[in-house]
N, C-alpha and C positions, 0 to 999 in steps of 0.2 A: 869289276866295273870301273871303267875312268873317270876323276877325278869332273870333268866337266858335266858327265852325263849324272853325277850323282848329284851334284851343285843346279844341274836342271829339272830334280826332278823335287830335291830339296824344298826348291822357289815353288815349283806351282803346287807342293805341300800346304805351304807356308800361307800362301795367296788362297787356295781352297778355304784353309778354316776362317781365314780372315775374315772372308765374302762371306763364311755362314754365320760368324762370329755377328757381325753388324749389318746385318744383310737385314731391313724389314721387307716381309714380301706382303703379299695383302691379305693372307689370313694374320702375321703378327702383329699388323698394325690394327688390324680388324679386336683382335685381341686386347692391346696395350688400350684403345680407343673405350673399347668395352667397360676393363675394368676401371676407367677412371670415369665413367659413366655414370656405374654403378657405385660406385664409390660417391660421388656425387649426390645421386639419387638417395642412397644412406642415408647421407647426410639431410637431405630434406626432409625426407620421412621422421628423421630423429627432430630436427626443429617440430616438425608438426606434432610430435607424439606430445614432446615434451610440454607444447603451448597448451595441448587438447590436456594435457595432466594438471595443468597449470589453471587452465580455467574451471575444471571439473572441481579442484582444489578450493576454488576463489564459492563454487556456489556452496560444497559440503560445509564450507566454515562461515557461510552468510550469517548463520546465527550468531558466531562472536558479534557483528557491529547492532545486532538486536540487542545482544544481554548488555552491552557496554554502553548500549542508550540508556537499556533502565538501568545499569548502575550509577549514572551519571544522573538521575533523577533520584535514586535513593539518596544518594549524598546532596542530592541538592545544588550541583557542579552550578549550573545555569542564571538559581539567586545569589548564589555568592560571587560568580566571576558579577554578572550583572548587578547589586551591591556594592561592589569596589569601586563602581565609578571610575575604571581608567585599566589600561591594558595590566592582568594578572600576573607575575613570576611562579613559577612551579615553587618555590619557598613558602612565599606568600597565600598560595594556594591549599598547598597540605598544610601551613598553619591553622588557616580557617576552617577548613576539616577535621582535623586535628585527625592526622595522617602520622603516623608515629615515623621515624627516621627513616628507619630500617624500612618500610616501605615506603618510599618516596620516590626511587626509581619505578615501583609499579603500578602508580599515580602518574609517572610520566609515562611509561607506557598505553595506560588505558588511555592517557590523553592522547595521545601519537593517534590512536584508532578513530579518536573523538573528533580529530582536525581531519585526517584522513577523511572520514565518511560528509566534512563540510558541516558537522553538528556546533565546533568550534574553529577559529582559524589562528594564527600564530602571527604576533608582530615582533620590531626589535625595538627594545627600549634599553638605555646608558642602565650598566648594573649599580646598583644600589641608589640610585635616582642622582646621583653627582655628576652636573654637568662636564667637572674636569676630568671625570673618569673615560677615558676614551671606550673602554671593551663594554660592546655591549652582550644582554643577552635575549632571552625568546620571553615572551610572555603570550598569555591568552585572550582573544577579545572573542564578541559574543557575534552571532551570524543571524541573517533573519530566522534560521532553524531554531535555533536557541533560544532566540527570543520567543518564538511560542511556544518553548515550553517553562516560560516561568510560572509558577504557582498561583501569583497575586493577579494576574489581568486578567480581565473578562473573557479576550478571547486569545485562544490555546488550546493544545491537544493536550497537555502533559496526563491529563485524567484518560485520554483516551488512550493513547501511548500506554498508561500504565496496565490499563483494564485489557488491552491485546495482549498485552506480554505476561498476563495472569496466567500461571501454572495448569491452570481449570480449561484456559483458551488453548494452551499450548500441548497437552497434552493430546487428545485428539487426535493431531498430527501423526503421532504413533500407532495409529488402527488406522489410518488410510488405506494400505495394502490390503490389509485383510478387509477390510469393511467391504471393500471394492470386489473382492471374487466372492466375498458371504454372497448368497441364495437365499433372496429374503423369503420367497415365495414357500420354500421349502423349509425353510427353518425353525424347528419345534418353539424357538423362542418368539417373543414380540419380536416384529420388526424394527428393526434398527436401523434408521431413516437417515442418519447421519453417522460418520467419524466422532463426533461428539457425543451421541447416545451410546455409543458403541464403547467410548472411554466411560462415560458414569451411570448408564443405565437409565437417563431422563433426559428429555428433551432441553435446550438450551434457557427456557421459561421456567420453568418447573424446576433447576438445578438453579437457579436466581432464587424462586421462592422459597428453597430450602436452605439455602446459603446467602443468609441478608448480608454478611461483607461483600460477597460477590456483586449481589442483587445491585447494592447500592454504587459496587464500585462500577457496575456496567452502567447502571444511571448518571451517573457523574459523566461517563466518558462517552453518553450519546447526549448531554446538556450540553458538552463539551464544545460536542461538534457543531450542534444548534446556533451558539454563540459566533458562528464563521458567518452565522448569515446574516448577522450585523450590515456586512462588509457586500452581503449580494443585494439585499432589499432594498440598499440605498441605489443602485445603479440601474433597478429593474422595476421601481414603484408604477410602471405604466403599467405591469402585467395586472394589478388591481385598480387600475382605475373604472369608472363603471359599474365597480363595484358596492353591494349594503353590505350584505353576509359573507361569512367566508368559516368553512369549519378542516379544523388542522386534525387529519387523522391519524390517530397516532401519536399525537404532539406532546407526551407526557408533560410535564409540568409548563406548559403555557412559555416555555423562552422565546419560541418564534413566533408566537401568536403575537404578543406582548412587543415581540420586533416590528411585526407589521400594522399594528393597532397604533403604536407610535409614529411612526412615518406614513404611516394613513388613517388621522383619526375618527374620519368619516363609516371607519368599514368595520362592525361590528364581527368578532371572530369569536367564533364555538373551539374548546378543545373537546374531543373526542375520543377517548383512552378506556382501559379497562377500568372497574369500579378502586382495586385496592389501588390503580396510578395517582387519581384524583379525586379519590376519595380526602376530606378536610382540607383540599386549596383553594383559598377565598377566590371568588368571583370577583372583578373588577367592571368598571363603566364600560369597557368594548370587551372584555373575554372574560367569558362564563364559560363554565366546565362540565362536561358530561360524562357521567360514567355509561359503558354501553360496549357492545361486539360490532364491530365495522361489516361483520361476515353476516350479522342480523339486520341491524337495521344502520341507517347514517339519515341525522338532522336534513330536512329541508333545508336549504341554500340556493345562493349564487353560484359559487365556487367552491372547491374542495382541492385542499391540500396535501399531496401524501409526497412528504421528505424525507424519502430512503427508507420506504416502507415495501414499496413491492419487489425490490431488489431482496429481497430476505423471505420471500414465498414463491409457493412452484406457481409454475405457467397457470395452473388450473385454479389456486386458491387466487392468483391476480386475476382470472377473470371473474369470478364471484364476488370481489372487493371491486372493480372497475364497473362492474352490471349494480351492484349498489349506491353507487357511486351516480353514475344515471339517472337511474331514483329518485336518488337527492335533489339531484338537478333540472329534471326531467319536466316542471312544471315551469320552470323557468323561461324568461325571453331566451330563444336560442342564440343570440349577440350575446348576450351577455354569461349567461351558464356555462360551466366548463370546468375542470378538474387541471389541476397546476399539479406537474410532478418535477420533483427536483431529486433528477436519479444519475445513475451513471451509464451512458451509452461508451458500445464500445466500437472505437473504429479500428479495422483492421490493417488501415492504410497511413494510420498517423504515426507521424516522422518524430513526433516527441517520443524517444524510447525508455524514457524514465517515466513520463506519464502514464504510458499504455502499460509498462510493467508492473507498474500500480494497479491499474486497472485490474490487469488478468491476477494481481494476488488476492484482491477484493472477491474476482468472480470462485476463487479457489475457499476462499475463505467460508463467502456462503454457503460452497459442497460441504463443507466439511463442517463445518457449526450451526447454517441452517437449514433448508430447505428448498434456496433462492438460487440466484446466480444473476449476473451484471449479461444485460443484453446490448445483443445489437440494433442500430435505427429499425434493421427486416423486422427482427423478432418482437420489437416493441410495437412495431406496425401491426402485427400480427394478434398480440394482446387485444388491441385496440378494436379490430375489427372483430376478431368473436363475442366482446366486449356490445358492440351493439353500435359502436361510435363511429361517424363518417370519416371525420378528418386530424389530425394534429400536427402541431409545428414543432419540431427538437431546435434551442438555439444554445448553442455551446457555450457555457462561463466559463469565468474564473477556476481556476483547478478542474480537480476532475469530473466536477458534476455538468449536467446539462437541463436546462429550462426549459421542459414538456408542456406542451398544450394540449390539450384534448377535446373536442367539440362535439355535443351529441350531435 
């Protein structure tokens, strides 16, 4: 072979692999496209996986920012930062607890969860109070939250707060599953009407009358809530104007009667409870007390009161209490006569999503503790109407309740 013809055949060797070497044709780049596609896509999937771990994370451990409220109420967090009179330092703080050294870091910690959930919030104040001291550090001040849960003021949750987070309320939670596929119909034992019966073997009444710490501590924490309506009676006294009579059913120890008898002295108010609620609490000039079953009978009236009573019974026991209820009123001018419910409606469409979250843990709560559940405007219409009553008006308050009218 000569020297040129090898050197020519050398070249289009050389030029061959070249072309295949970096040659994309349209299946490579189809290819190369591909896997960076997928590579890509990986990679989104893996954000999402990891966000969806993240949030599933954030609900499995909702319970730490519960227990960390009530430990923040065992200690007392709330009257002592709010006692100091002035933004608290973490020092200053596990002093007045009397927080031993060694855990002081887990006193900051709990607090980190405390400012986190908005219970408390964080300023910066010069360390050790010396003006010429440049470096400052973090202290604690107190948040509307906080504020209602100090111990001394009239109105607050802290008792209600406490009486949720009772071991007796919480436990329950734990036979949800099973409660939920039990076959009542079928099953040798009593029925088990609730998650709650299901953890202690007696209705949520009945484990009160047996357990007077409990009893008492669930009384405190629905006096508790009574005391908020301070803050609604004043804004809403037209719903009883017109009014003589008025009987709170349900009303155990007279707080709201006694609210509204005060900002309407004109309107004499009956409470209406079982015999051992009001059994030995004096009668006053506008509120006298009755022992008695709302499911038997209810006082002649004007009006009738039931404040977060039907939310806590089935469809069927609320029209039996609302047909009573009639009754009562049923002799009345119909202008005037009417049943005032102060419950929680729930809307499906409301853009407050802390509120309504609220809401549905309420309507959870009643599966599971009592008998009830938090309706909707339809379903409260619906009460209304097997009930025997023409017409009602829902007008949405303050927080989460709403102002029911009822018209026979």
């Amino acid at each position: 072979m000569s020297i040129k013809l090898y050197q020519r055949l050398l070249y289009r060797t050389r030029n061959f692999s070249l072309y295949h070497h970096n040659r994309v044709t349209p299946d490579s780049s189809s290819l190369v496209h591909n896997k960076t596609v997928h590579h890509l896509s990986h990679s989104h999937e893996a954000k999402e996986m990891f966000q969806a771990q993240s949030h599933l994370y954030n609900h499995t451990f909702n319970f730490i920012s519960s227990m960390s409220l009530k430990c923040a109420l065992q200690l007392r967090i709330p009257d002592v930062i709010h006692d100091h009179k002035q933004p608290m330092t973490l020092l200053k703080l596990a002093s007045a607890l009397r927080i031993h050294p060694s855990k002081s870091t887990c006193l900051y910690r709990l607090m980190r969860v405390l400012v986190h959930s908005g219970i408390f919030a964080e300023t910066l104040v010069l360390k050790n109070g010396e003006e010429e001291e440049e470096e400052e550090t973090k202290a604690y001040v107190m948040t509307p939250s906080s504020r209602l849960l100090l111990s001394d003021k009239a109105v607050g949750v802290s008792p209600f707060v406490a009486a949720m987070l009772n071991p007796a309320l919480v436990t329950p939670w734990h036979f949800l599953g099973d409660w939920l596929q039990r076959n009542n119909d079928n099953d040798c034992r009593d029925k088990l009407i609730n998650p709650f019966m299901a953890a202690h073997g007696v209705d949520l009444w009945e484990y009160g009358r047996k357990n007077p710490e409990f009893g008492n501590s669930f009384n405190r924490a629905m006096a508790s809530d009574s005391q908020m309506m301070n803050l609604v009676i004043q804004d809403c006294k037209e719903i009883f104007e017109g009014l003589n009579s008025l009987v709170d059913v349900g009303g155990g120890t007279g707080i709201v009667a006694r609210i509204i008898s005060e900002a309407c002295p004109g309107l004499k108010c009956t409470v209406l409870d079982l015999p051992q609620v009001v059994s030995g609490l004096p009668d006053s000039e506008n509120v006298k007390f009755v022992g008695g079953d709302m499911f038997e009978s209810i006082p002649s009236t004007d009006a009738i009161l039931l404040k977060l009573m039907l939310h806590a019974w089935s469809d069927e026991d609320c029209v039996k209490v609302l047909r009573k209820c009639k009754e009562a009123i049923g002799d009345k001018n119909n202008d005037r006569g009417k049943v005032i419910i102060i419950d929680i409606v729930i809307d499906e469409t409301e853009e407050d999503a802390q509120e309504n979250a609220t809401k549905l843990f309420f309507d959870m709560l009643m599966m599971t503790v009592a008998t009830g559940r938090e309706r909707t405007e339809k379903e409260w219409g619906k009460l209304f109407l097997e009930a025997g009553f023409r017409q009602h008006k829902i007008t949405p308050m303050f927080g989460l309740r709403s102002l029911i009218e009822v018209f026979p």
